[in-house]
mmCIF file of the N, C-alpha and C atoms, coordinates in Angstrom:
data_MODEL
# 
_entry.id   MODEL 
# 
loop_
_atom_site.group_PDB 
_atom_site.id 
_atom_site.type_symbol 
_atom_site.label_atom_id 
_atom_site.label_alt_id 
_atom_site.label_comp_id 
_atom_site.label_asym_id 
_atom_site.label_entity_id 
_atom_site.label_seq_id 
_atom_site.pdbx_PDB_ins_code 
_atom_site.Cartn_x 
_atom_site.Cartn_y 
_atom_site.Cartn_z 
_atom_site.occupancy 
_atom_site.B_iso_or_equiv 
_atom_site.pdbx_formal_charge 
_atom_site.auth_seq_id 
_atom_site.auth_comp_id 
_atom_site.auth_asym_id 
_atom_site.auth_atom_id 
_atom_site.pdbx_PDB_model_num 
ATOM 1   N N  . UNK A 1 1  ? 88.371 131.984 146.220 1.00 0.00 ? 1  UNK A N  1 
ATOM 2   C CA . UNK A 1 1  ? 86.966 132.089 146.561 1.00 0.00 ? 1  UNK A CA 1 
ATOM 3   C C  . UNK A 1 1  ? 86.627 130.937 147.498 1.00 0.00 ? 1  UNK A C  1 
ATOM 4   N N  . UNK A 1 2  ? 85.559 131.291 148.043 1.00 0.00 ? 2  UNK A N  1 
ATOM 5   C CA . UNK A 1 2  ? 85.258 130.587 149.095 1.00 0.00 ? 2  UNK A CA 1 
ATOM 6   C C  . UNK A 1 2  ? 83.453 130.127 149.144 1.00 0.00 ? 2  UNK A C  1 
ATOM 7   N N  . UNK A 1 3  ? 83.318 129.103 149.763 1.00 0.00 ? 3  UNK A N  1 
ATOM 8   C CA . UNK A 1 3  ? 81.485 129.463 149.874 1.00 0.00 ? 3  UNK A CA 1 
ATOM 9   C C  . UNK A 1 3  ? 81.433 129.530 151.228 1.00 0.00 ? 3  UNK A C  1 
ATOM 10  N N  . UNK A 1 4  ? 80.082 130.223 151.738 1.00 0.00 ? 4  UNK A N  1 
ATOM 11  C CA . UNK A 1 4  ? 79.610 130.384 152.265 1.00 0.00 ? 4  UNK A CA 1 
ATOM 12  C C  . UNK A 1 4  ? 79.283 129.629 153.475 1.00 0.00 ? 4  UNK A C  1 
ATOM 13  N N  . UNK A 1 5  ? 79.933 129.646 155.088 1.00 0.00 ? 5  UNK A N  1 
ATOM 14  C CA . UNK A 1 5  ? 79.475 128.829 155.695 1.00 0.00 ? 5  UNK A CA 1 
ATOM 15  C C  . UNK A 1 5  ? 77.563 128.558 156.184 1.00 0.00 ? 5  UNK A C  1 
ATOM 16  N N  . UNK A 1 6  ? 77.230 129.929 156.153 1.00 0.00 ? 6  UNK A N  1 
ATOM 17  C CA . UNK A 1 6  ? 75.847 129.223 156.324 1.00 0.00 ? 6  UNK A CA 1 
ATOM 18  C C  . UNK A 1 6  ? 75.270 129.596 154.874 1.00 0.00 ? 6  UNK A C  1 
ATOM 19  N N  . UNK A 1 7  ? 74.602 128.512 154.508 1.00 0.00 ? 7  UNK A N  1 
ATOM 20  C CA . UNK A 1 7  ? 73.328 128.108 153.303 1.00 0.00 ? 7  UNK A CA 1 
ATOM 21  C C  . UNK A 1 7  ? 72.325 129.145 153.596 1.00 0.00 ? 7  UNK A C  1 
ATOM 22  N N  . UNK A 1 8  ? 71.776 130.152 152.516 1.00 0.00 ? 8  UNK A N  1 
ATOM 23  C CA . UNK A 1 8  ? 70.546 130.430 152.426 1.00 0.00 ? 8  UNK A CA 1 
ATOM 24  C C  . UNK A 1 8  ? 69.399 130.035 152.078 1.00 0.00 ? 8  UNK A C  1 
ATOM 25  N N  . UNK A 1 9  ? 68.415 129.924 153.181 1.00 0.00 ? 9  UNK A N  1 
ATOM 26  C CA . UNK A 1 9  ? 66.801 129.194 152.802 1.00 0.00 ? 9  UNK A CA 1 
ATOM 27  C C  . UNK A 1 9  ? 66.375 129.705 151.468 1.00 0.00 ? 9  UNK A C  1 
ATOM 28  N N  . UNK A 1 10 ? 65.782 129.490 150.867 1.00 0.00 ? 10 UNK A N  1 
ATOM 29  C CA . UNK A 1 10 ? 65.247 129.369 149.253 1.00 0.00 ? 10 UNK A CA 1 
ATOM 30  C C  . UNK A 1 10 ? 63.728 128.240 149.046 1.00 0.00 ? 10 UNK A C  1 
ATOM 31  N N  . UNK A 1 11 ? 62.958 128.924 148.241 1.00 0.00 ? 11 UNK A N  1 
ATOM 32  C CA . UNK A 1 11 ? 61.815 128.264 147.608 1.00 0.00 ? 11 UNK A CA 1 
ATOM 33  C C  . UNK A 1 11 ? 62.420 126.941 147.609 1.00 0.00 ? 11 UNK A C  1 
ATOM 34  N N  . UNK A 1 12 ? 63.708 126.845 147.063 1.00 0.00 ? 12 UNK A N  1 
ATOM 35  C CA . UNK A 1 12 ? 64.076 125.439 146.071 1.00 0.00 ? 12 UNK A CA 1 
ATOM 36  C C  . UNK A 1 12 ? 65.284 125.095 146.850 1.00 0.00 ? 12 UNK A C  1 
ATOM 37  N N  . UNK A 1 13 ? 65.376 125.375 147.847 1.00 0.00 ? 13 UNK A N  1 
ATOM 38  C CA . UNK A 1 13 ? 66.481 124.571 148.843 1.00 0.00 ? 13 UNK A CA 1 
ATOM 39  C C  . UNK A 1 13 ? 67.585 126.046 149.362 1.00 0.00 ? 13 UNK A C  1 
ATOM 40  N N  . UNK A 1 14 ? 68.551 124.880 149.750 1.00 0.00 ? 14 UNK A N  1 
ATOM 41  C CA . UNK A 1 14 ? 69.469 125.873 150.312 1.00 0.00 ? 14 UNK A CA 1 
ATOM 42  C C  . UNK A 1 14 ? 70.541 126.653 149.379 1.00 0.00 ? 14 UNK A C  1 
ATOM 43  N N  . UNK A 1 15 ? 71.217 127.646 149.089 1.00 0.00 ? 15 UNK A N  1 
ATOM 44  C CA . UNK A 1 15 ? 71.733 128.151 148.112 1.00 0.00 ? 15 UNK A CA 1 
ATOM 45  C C  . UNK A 1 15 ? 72.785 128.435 149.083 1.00 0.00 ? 15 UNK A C  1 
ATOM 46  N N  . UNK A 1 16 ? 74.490 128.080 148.718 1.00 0.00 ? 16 UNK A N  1 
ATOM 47  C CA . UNK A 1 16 ? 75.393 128.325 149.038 1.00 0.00 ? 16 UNK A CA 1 
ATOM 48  C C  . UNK A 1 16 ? 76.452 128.877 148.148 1.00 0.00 ? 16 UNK A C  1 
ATOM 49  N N  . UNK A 1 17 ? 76.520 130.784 148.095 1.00 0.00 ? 17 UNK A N  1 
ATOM 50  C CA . UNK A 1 17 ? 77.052 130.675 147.103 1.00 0.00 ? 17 UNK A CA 1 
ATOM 51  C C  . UNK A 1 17 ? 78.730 131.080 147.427 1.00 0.00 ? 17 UNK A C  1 
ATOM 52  N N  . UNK A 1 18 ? 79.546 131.235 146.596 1.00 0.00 ? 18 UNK A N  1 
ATOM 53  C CA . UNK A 1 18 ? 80.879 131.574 146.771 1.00 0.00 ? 18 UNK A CA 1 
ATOM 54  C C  . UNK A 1 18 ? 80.550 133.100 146.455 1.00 0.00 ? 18 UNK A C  1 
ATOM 55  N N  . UNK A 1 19 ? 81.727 133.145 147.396 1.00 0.00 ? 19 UNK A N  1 
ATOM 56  C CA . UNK A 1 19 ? 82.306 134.799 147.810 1.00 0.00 ? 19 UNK A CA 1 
ATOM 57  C C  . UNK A 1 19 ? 83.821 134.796 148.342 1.00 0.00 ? 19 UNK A C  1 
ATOM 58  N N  . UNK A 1 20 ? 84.370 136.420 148.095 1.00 0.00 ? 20 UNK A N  1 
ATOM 59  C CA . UNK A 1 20 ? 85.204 136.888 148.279 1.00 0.00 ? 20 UNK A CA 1 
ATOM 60  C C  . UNK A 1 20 ? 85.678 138.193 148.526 1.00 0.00 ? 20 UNK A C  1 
ATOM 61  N N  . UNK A 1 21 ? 86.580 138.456 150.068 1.00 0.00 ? 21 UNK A N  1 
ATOM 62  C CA . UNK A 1 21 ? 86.759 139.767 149.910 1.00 0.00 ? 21 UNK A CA 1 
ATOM 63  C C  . UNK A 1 21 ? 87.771 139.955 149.558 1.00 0.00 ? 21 UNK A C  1 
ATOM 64  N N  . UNK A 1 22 ? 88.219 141.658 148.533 1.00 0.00 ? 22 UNK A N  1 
ATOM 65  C CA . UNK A 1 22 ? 89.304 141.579 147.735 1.00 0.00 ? 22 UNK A CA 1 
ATOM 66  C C  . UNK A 1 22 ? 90.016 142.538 148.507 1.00 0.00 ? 22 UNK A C  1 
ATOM 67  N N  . UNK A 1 23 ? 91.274 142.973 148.830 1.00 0.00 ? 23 UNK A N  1 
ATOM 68  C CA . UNK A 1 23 ? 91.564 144.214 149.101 1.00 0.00 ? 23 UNK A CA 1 
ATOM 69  C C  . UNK A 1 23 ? 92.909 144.502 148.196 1.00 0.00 ? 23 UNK A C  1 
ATOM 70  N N  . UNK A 1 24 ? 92.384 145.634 147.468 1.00 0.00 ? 24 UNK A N  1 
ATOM 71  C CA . UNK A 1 24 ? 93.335 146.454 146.746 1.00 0.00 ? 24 UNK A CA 1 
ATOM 72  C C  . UNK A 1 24 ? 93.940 147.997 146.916 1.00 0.00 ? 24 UNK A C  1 
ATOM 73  N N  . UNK A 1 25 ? 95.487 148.078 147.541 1.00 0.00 ? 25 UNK A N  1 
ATOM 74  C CA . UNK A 1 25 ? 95.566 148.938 148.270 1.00 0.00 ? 25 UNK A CA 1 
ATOM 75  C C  . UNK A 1 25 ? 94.765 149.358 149.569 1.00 0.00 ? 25 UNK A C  1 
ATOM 76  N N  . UNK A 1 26 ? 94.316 150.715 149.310 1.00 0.00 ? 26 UNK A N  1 
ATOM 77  C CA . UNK A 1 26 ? 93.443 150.724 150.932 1.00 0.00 ? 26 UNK A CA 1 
ATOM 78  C C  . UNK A 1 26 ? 91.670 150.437 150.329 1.00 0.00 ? 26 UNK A C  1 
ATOM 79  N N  . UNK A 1 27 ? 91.528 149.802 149.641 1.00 0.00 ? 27 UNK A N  1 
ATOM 80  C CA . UNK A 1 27 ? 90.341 149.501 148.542 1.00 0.00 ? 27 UNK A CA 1 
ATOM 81  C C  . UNK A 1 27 ? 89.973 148.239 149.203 1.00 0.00 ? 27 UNK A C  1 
ATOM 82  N N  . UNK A 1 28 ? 88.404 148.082 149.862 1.00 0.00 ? 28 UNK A N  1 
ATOM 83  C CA . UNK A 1 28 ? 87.895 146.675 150.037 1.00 0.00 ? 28 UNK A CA 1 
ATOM 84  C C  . UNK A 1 28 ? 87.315 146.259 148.940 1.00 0.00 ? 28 UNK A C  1 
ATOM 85  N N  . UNK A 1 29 ? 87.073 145.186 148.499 1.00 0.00 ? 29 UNK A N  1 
ATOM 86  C CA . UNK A 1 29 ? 86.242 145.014 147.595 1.00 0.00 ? 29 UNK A CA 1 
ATOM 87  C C  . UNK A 1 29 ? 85.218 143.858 148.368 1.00 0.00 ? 29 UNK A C  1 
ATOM 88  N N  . UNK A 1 30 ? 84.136 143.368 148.548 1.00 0.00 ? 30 UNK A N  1 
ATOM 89  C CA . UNK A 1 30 ? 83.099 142.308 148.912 1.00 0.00 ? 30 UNK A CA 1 
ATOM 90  C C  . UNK A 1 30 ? 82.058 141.720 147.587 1.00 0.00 ? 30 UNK A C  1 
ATOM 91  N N  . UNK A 1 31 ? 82.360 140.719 147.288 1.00 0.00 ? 31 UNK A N  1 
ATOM 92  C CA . UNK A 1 31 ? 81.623 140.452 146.227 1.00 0.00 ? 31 UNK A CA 1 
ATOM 93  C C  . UNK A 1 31 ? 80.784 138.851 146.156 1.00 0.00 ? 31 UNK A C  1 
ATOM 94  N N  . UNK A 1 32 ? 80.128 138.469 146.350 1.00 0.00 ? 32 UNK A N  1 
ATOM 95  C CA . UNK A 1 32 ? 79.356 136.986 146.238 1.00 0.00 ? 32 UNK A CA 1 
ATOM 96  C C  . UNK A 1 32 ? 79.560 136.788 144.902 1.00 0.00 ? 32 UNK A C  1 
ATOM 97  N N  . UNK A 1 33 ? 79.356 135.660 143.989 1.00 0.00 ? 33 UNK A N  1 
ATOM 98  C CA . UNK A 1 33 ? 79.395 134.772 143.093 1.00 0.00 ? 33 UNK A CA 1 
ATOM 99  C C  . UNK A 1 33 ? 78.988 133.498 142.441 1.00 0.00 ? 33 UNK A C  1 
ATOM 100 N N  . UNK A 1 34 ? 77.962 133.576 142.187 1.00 0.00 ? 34 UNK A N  1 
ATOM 101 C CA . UNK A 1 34 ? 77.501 132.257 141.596 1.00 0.00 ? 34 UNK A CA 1 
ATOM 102 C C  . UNK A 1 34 ? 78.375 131.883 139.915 1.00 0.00 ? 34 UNK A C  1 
ATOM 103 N N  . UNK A 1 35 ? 79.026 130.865 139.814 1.00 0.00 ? 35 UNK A N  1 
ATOM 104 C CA . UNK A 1 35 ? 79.700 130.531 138.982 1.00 0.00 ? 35 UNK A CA 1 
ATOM 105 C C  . UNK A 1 35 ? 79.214 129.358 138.313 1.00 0.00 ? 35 UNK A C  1 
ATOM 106 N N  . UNK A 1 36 ? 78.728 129.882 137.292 1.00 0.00 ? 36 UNK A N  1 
ATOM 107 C CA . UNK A 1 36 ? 78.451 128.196 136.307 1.00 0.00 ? 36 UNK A CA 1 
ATOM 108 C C  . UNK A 1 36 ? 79.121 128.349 134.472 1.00 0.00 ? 36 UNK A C  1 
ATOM 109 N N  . UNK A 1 37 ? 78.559 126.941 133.955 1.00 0.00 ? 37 UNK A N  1 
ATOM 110 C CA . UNK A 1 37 ? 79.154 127.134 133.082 1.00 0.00 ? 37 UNK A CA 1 
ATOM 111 C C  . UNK A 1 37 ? 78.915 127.966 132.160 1.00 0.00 ? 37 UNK A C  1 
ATOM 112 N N  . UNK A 1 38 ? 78.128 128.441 132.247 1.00 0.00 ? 38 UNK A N  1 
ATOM 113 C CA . UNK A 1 38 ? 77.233 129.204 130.884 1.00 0.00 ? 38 UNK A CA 1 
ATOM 114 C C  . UNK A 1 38 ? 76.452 130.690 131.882 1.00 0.00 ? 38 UNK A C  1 
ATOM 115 N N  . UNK A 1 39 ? 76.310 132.036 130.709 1.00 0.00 ? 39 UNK A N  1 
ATOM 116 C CA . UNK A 1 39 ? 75.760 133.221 131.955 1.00 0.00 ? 39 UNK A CA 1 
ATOM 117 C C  . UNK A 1 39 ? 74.273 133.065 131.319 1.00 0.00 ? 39 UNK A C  1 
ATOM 118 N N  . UNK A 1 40 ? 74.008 132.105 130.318 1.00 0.00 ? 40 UNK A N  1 
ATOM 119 C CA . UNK A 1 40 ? 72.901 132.224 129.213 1.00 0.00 ? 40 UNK A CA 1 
ATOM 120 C C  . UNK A 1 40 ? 71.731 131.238 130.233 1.00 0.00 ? 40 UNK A C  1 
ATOM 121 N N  . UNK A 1 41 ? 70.555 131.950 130.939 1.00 0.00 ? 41 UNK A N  1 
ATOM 122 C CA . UNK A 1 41 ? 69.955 131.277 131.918 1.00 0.00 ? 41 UNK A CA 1 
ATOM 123 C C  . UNK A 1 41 ? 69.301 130.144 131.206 1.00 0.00 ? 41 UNK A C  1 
ATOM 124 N N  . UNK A 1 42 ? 69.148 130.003 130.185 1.00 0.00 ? 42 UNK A N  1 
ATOM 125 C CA . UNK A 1 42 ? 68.004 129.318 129.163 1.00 0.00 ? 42 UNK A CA 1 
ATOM 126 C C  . UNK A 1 42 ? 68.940 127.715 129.526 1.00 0.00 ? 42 UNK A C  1 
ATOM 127 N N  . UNK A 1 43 ? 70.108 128.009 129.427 1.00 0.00 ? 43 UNK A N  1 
ATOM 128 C CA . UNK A 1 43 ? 70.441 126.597 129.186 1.00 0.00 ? 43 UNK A CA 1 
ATOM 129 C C  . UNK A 1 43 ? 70.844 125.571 130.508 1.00 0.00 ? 43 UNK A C  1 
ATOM 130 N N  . UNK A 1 44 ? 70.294 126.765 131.519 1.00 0.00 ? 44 UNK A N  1 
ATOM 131 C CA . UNK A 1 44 ? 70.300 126.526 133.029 1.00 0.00 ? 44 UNK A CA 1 
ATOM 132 C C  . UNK A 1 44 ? 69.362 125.135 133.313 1.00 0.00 ? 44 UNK A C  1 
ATOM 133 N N  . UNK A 1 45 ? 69.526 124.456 134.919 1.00 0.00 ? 45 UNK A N  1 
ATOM 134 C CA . UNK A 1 45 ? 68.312 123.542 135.040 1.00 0.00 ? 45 UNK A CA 1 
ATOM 135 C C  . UNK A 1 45 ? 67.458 125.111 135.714 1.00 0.00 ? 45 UNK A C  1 
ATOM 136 N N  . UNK A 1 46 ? 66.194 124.645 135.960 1.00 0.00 ? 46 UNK A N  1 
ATOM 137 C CA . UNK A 1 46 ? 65.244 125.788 136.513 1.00 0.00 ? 46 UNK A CA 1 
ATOM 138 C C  . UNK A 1 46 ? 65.893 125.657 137.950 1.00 0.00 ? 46 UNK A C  1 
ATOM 139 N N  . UNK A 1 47 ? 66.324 125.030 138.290 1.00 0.00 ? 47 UNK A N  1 
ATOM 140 C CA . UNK A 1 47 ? 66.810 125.271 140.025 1.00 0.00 ? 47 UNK A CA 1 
ATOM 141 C C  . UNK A 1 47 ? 68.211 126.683 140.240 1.00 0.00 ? 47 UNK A C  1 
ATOM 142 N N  . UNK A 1 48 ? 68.796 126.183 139.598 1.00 0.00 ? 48 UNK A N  1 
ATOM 143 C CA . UNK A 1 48 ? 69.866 126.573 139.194 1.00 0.00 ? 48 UNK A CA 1 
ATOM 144 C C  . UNK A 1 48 ? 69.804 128.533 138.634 1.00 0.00 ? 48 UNK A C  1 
ATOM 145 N N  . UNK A 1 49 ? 68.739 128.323 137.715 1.00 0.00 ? 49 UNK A N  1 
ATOM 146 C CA . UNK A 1 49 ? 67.853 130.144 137.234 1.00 0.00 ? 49 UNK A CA 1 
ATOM 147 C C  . UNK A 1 49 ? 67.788 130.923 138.640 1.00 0.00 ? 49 UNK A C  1 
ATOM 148 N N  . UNK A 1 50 ? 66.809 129.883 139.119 1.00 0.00 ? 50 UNK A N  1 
ATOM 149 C CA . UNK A 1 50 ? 65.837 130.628 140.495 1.00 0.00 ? 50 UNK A CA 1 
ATOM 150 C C  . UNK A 1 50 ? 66.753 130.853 141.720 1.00 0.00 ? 50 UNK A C  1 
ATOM 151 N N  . UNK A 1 51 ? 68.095 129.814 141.964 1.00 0.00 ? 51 UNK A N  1 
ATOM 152 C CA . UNK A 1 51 ? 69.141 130.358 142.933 1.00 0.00 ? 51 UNK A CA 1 
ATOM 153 C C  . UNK A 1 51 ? 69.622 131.461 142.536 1.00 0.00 ? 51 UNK A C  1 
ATOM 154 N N  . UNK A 1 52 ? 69.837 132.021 141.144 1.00 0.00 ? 52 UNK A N  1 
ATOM 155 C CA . UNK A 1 52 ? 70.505 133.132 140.795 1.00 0.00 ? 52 UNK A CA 1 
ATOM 156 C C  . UNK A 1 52 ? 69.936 133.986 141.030 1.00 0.00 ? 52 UNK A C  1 
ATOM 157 N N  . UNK A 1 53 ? 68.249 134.313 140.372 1.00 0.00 ? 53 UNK A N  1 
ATOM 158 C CA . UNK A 1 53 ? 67.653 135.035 140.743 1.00 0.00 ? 53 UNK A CA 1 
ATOM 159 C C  . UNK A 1 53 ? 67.312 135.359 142.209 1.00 0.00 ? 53 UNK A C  1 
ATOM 160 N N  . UNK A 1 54 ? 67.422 134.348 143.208 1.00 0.00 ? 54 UNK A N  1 
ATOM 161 C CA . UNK A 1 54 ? 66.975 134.617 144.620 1.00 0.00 ? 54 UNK A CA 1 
ATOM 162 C C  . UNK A 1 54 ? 68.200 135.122 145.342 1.00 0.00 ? 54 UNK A C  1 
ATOM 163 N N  . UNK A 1 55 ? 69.572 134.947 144.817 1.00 0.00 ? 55 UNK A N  1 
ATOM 164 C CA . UNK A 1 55 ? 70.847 135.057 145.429 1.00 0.00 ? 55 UNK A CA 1 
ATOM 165 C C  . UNK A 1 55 ? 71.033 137.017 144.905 1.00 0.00 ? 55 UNK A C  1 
ATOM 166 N N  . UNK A 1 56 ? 70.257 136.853 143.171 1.00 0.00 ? 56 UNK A N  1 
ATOM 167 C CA . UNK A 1 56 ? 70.629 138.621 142.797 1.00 0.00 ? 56 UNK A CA 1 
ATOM 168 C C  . UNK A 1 56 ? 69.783 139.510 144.208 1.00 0.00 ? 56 UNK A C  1 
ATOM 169 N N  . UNK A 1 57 ? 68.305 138.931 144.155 1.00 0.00 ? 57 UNK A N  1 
ATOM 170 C CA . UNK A 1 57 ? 67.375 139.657 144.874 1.00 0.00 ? 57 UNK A CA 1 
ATOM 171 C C  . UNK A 1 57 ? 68.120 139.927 146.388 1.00 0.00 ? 57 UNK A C  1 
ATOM 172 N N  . UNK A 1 58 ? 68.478 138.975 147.126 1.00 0.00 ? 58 UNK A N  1 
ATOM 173 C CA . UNK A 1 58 ? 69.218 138.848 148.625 1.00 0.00 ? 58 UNK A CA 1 
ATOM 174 C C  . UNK A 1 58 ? 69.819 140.030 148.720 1.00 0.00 ? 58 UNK A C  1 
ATOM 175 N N  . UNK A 1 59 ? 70.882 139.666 148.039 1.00 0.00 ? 59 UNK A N  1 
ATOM 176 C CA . UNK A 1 59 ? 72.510 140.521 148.370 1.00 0.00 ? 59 UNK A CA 1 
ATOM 177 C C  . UNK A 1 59 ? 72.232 141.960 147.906 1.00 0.00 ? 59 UNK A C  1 
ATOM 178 N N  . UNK A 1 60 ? 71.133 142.232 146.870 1.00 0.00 ? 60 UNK A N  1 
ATOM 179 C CA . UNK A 1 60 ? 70.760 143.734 146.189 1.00 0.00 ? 60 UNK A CA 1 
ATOM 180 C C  . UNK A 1 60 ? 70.737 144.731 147.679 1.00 0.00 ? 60 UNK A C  1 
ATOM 181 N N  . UNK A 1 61 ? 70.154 143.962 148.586 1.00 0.00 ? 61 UNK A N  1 
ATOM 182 C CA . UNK A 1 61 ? 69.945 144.304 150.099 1.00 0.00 ? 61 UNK A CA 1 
ATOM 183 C C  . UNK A 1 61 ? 71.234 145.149 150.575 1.00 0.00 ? 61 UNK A C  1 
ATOM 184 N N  . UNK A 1 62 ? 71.884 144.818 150.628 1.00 0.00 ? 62 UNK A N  1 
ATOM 185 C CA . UNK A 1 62 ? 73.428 144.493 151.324 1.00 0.00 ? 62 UNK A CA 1 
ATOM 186 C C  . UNK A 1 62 ? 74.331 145.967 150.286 1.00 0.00 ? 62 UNK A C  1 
ATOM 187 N N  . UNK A 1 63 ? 74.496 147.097 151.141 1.00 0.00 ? 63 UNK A N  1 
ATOM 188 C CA . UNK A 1 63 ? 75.480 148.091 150.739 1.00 0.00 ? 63 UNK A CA 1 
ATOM 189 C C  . UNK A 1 63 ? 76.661 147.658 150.716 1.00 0.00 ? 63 UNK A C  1 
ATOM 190 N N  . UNK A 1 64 ? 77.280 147.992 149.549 1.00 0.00 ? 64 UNK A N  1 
ATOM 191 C CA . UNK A 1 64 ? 78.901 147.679 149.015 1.00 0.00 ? 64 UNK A CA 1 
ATOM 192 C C  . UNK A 1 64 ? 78.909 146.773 148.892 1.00 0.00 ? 64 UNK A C  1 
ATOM 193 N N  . UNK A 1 65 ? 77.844 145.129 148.557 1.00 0.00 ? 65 UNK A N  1 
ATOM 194 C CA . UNK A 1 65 ? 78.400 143.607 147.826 1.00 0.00 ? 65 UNK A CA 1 
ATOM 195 C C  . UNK A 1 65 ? 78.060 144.077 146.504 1.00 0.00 ? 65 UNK A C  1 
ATOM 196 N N  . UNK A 1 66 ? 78.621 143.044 145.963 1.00 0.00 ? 66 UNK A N  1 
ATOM 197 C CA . UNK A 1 66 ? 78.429 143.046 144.638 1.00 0.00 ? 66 UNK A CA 1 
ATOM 198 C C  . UNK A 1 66 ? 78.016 141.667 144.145 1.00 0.00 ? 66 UNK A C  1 
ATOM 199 N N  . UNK A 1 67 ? 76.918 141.469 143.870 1.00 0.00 ? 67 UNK A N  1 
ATOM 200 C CA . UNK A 1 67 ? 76.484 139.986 142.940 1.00 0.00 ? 67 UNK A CA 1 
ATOM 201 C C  . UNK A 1 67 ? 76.849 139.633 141.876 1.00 0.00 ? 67 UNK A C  1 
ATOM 202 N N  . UNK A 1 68 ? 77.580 139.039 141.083 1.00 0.00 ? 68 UNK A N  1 
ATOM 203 C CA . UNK A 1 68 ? 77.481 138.648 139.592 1.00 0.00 ? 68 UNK A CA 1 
ATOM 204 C C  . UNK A 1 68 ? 77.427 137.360 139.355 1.00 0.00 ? 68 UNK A C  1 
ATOM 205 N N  . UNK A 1 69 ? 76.963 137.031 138.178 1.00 0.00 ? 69 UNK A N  1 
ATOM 206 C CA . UNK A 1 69 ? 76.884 135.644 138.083 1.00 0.00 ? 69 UNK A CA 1 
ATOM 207 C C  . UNK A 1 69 ? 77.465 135.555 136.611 1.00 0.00 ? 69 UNK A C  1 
ATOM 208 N N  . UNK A 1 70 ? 78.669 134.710 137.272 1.00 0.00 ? 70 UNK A N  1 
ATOM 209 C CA . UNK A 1 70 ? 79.509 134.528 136.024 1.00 0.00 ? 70 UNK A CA 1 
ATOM 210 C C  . UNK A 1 70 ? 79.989 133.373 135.535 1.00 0.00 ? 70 UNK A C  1 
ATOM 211 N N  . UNK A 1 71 ? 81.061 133.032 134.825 1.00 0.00 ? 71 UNK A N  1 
ATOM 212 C CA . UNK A 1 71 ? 81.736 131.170 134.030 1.00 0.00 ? 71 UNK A CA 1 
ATOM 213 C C  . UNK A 1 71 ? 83.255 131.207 134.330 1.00 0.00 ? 71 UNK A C  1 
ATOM 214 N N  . UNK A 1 72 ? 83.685 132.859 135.105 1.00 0.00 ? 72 UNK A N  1 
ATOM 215 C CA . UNK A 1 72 ? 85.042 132.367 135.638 1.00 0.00 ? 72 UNK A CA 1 
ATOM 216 C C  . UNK A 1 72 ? 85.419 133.324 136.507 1.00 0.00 ? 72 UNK A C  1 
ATOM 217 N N  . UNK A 1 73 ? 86.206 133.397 137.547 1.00 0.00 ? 73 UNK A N  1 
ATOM 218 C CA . UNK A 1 73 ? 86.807 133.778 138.154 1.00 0.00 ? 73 UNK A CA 1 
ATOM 219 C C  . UNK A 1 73 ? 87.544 135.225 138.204 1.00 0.00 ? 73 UNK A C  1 
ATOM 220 N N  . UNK A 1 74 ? 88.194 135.273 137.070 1.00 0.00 ? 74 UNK A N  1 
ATOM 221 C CA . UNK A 1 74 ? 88.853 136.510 136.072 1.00 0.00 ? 74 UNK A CA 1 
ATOM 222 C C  . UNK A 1 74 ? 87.700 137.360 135.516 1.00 0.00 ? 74 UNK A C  1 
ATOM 223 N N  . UNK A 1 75 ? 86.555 137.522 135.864 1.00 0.00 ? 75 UNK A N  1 
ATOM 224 C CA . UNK A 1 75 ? 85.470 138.142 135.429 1.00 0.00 ? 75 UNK A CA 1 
ATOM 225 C C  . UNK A 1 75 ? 85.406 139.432 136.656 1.00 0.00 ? 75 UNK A C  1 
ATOM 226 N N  . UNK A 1 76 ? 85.658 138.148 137.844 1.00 0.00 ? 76 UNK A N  1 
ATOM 227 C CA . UNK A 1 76 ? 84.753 139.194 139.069 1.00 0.00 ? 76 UNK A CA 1 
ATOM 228 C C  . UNK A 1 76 ? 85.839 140.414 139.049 1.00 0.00 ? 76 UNK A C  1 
ATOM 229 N N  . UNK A 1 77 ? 87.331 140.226 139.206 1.00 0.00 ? 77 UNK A N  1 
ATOM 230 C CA . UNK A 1 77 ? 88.062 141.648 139.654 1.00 0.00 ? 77 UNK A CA 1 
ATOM 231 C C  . UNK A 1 77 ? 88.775 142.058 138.259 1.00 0.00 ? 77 UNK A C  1 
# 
């Protein structure tokens, strides 16, 4: 995985999140990723909530990405 060379503007700063494209067989896969330790938002700082939420809202845009916000790696494929 990789992040993102350009930062997205945000209420609460710039949000850079990691992404990756997968290809399996003749299968693309495109998927962004916010990775923290915990998927439980409560125990989030509020900056941290509101990038997720502004990063789900973004990419919802975007045919064939996939957003998730997950605690590892082995989640996304």
């Amino acid at each position: 995985m990789t992040s993102s060379p350009n930062a997205h503007e945000t209420p609460t700063g710039k949000y850079n999140p990691d992404w990756a494209l997968v290809f399996k067989n003749e299968k693309k896969i495109y998927f962004v990723a916010e990775t923290k330790s915990t998927k439980d938002l409560t125990k989030l700082r509020n900056e941290e909530k509101l990038k997720i939420q502004f990063g789900k809202a973004h990419f919802e845009n975007f045919e064939g990405v996939a957003y998730k916000h997950t605690t590892k790696v082995e989640d996304l494929v």
